[in-house]
N, C-alpha and C positions, 0 to 999 in steps of 0.2 A: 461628234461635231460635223454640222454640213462642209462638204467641200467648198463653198460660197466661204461662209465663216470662215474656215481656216486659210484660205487666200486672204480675204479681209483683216486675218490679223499680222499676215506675215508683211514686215515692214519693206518696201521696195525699194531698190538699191538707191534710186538717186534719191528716197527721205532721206537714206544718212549722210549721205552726200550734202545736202543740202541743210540738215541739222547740223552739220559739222562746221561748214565754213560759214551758217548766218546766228550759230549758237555756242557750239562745241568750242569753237576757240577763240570766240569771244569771252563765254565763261570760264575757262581754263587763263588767258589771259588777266581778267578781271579779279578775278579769285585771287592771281597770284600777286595780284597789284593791293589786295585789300591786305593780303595779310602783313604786305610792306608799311603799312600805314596810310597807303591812299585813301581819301574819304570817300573819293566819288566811286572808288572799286567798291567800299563797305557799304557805299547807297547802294550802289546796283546787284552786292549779292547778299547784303543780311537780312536776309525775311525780317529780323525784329524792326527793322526801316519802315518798311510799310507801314507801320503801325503808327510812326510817329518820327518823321524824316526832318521834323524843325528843326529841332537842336542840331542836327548835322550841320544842316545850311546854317545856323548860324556861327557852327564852326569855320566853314567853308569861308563864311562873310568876312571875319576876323582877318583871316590872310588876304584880304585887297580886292579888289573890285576884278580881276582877270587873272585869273592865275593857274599856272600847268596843272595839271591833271591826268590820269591814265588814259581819258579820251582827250587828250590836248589840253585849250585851256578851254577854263573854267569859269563863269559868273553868275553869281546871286544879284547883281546890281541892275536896278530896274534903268536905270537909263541905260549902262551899257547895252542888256538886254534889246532896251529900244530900239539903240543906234544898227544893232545886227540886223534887227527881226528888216528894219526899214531899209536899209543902206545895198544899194545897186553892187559890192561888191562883195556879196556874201551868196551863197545858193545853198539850196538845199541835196542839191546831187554830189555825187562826188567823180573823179576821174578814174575809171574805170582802167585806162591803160595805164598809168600812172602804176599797178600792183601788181605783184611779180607776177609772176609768167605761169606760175603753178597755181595761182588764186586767181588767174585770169583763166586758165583752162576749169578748175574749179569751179566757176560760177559760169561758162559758157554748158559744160555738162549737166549743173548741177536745174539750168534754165525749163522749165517747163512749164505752161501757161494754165494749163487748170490747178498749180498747186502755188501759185501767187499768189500774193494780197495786196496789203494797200500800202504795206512799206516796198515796195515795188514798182519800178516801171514797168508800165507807161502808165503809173497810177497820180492823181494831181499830186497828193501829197510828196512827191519825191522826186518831180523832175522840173525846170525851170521854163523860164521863157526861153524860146520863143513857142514850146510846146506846152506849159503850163497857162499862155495866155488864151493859146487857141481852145484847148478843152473847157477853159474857166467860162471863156465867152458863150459856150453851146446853153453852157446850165445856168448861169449868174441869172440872167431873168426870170428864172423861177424863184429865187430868193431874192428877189429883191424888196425895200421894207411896204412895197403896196402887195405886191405878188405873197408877202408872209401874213400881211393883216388879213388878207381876205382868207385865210387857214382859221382865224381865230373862232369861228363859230364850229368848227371839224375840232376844232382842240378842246372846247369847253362841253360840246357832246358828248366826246369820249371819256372825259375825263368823270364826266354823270351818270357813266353807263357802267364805268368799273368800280366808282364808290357806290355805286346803286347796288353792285354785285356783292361788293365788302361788306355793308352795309347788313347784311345777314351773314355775315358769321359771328360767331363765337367764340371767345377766346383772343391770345394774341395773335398779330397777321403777320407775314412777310411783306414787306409795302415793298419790296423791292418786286419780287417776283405778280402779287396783283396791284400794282400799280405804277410806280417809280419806273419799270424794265417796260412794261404794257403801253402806256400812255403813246410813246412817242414813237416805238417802233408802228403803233396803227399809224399813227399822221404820216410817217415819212412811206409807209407801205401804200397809202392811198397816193402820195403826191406821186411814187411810181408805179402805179400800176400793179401792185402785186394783188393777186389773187386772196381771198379772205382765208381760204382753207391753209394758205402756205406764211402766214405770218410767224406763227408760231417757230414753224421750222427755223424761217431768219432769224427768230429773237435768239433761239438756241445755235445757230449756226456762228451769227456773228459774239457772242459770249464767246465763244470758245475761242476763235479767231484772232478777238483784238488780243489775247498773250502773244501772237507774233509781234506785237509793237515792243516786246520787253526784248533785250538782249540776252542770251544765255539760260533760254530755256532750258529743261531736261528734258531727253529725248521722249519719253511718254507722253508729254503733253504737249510737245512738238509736232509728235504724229499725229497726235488728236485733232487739233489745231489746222495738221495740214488734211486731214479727213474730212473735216468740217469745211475747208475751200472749195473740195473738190464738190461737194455737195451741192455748192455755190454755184459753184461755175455749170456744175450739169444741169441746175435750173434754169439759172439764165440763157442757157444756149436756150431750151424749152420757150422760156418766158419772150425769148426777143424773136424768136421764128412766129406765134401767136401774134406778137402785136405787130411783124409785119406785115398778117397777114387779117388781123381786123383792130387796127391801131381804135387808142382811146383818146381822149382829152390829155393824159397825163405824159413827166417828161422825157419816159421811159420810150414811150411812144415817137414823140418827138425824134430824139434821138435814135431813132432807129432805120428814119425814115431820109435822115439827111442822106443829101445826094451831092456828087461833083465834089468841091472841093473842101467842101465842108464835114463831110463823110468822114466817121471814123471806122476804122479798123475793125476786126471781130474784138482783139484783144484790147484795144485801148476803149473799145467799147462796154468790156467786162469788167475793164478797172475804174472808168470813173463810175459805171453805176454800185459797184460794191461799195467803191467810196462813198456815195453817197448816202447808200442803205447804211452803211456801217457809224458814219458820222452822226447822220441822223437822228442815230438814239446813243449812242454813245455817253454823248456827253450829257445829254438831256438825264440820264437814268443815272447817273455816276452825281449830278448838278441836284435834283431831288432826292434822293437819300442823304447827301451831306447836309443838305440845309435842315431836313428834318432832324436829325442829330445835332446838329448844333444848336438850334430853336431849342430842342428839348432841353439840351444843357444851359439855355440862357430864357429860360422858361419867362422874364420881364418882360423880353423883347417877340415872342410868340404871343402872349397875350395882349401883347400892345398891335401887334397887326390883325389880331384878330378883333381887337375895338376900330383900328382903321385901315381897312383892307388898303385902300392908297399909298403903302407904304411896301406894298410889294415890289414893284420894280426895283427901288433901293435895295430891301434886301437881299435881291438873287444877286446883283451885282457884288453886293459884301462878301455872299456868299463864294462866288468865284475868286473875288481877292485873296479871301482868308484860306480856302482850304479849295485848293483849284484841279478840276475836274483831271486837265491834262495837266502837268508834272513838271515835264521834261520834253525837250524839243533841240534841235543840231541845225549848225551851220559850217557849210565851207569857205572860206575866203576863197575868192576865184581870180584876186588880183593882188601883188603885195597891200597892205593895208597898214595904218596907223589906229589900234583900237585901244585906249585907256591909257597911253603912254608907251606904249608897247607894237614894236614893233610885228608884224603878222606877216611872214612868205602866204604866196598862194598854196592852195592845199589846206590849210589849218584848220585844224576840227577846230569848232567851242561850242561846246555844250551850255545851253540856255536853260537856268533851272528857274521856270516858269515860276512856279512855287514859292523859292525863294522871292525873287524877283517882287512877288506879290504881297511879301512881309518888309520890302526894304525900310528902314526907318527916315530915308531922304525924303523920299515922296508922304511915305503913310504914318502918321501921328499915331504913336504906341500901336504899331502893326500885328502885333501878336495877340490884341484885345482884338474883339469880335465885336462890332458897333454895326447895325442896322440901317442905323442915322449918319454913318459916316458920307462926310460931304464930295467926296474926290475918291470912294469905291471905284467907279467906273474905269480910270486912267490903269486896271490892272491890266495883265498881259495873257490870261487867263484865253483867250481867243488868239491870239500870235499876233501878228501885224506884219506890216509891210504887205507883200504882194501876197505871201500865205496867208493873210487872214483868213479865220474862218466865215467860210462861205454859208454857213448855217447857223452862224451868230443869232442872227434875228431870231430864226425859227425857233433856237432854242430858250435864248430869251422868253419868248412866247410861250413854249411849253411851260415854263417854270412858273412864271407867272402866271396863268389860268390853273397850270398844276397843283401850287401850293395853294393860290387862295381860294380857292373850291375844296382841299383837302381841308383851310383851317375853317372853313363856316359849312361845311359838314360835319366835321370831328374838331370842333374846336378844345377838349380834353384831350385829344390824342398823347400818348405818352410813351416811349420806348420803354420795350417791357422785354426784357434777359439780355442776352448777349449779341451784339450784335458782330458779324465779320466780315471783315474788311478781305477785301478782291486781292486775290497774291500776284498784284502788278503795282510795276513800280512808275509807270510809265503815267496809266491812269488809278486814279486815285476816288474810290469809289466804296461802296458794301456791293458784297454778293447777298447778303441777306438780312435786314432789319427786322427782327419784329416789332411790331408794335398794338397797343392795344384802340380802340377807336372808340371814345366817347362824346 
């Protein structure tokens, strides 16, 4: 073995450092919470979960609209839900000096900037105002819903250029890997600037990556994970010295070139554009495989969009109610607080089980049924809210919409054909690999 490679395999001190206090003892924790009878320990480590995490929540629902849990408390209840995601006394960060003194030296050692991600500061997703408004501000006009319509004619090319590709094979396909995963990381890799030869890389980079969204990884796939950042981050350095140096139209660009006060950082400059690359397609690729799997098991309701394609935006919106892209999402109280009759100190985790949320039977009429037509789809939580919304709502929306109705009036027979596997994350809810056959 090259001396290269056997460096590259030997794990460096602060990954373990760093698997241990953002993994190791969370899942040691977690573990030992599930086998006490906790539910939300048994969500977060029984692989057979993934598979089919409903019936928990509805366990979960049974005991009350807010209620303790081994990450604090706990809700499946879509208003509660609402009142967090919206409510000025809730954040996404937490207090850092607030933990002991050895988990405060732990994560100041444990800190190193090309092995970040986007659960991380100074990443949008995890830090608040008055730094969450500044970053949100640089980017939000590139997503905004005129700045997304004008993507629509880049969305419905690409998407004619990979069934054009499909279109000649043989046999069943993976729609995840040529199409579902493909589709959106081209859109979000043109809207920043990535180079065509290095797509591929990010689609592969960020797969691997988004497992740090899950808690209690095992250290192998931790490494991986953290291998695959560094990847990241060693491109981007590459990527943002280029475009300062023959900047494009795109927002990578833009961003690179702010000056004074507006100017961000090397590293907060690393964090929101991975965030962005990462969000991107994320959800878009995880939002298109579900809906195909479910169409295919409600085979009425596919052939009836395929007689009136106008019935597409409804159904992605279903699509995210019923079986939602993200999962699961946290909040801290930052003030005492009154939430569902219950008293809340500052400090207080609750865990937001998006998911559930998106089956409550208060808002959704027989929510466990799969309706196309349903009237009030839209009001899910499927994108978060409050100030975390997602900032790529639109875009994704967009994907899905050009995505599937162009997949159903090319392959309007399409049909899942073997087994299909579902992504070993609990966090996002997704296939790593569909086949299916195209007719």
């Amino acid at each position: 073995m090259a001396l290269a490679s056997v460096a590259a395999s030997v794990p460096r001190p602060r990954t373990a450092l760093r698997w241990g206090i953002r993994h190791g003892l969370p899942a040691a924790y977690l573990s030992r919470a599930a086998r006490r009878g906790d539910l939300v320990g048994r969500l977060l480590r029984d692989p057979g979960q993934r598979l089919d995490p409903y019936p928990l929540y509805e366990a979960l629902r049974a005991r009350g609209r807010l209620v303790p849990s081994s990450l604090g408390m706990v809700t499946t209840s879509h208003a509660v839900a609402t009142e967090v995601l919206r409510s000025g006394d809730f954040g996404v960060g937490w207090d850092r000096s607030a933990a002991p003194r050895w988990l405060q030296w732990g994560l100041r050692m444990a800190d190193e900037p090309d092995a970040s991600g986007v659960a991380e500061p100074p990443s949008m997703l995890v830090v608040d105002p008055p730094d969450h408004t500044r970053y949100r501000r640089l980017v939000s006009r590139a997503f905004t819903p005129r700045a997304t319509a004008a993507f629509e004619p880049l969305v419905q090319t690409t998407a004619d250029a990979l069934l054009d590709r499909l279109a000649h094979r043989t046999g069943p396909v993976d729609l995840v890997a040529g199409y579902a995963a493909q589709l959106p990381v081209l859109v979000i890799s043109e809207m920043l600037g990535v180079p065509v030869d290095r797509r591929e890389d990010f689609l592969r980079w960020g797969g691997v990556a988004a497992a740090t969204l899950d808690p209690g990884l095992p250290f192998p796939r931790y490494a991986a994970a953290e291998r695959a950042l560094r990847e990241m981050h060693g491109f981007l350095r590459g990527h943002f010295d280029r475009l300062r140096r023959h900047p494009g139209d795109d927002l990578v660009s833009q961003l690179v070139g702010l000056t004074g006060e507006e100017a961000l950082t090397e590293r907060e400059l690393h964090a929101t554009v991975m965030l962005l690359l990462g969000a991107g397609f994320e959800t878009t690729v995880n939002l298109l495989g579900n809906a195909v799997f479910l169409l295919d098991a409600h085979r009425g309701q596919w052939d009836a969009l395929v007689a009136d394609p106008s019935g597409w935006p409804a159904a992605v919106e279903e699509v995210l109610r019923h079986d939602s892209p993200v999962q699961i999402t946290g909040r801290s109280a930052t003030a005492d607080v009154q939430v569902a009759g219950r008293e809340l100190r500052a400090g207080t985790r609750v865990t937001l089980l998006l998911g559930a949320a998106n089956r409550d039977p208060e808002p959704f009429d027989l929510p466990a049924r799969f309706d196309v037509t349903r009237g009030n789809a839209r009001e899910h939580l499927a994108f978060s809210g409050g100030v975390h919304y997602c900032l790529g709502a639109g875009l994704a929306r967009l994907e899905a919409v050009v995505g599937l109705r162009t997949l159903a009036e090319r392959f309007p027979g399409l049909r899942v054909a073997g087994a299909p596997v579902r992504r070993e994350l609990q966090t996002l809810r997704g296939f790593e690999h569909l086949p299916v056959t195209l007719q």
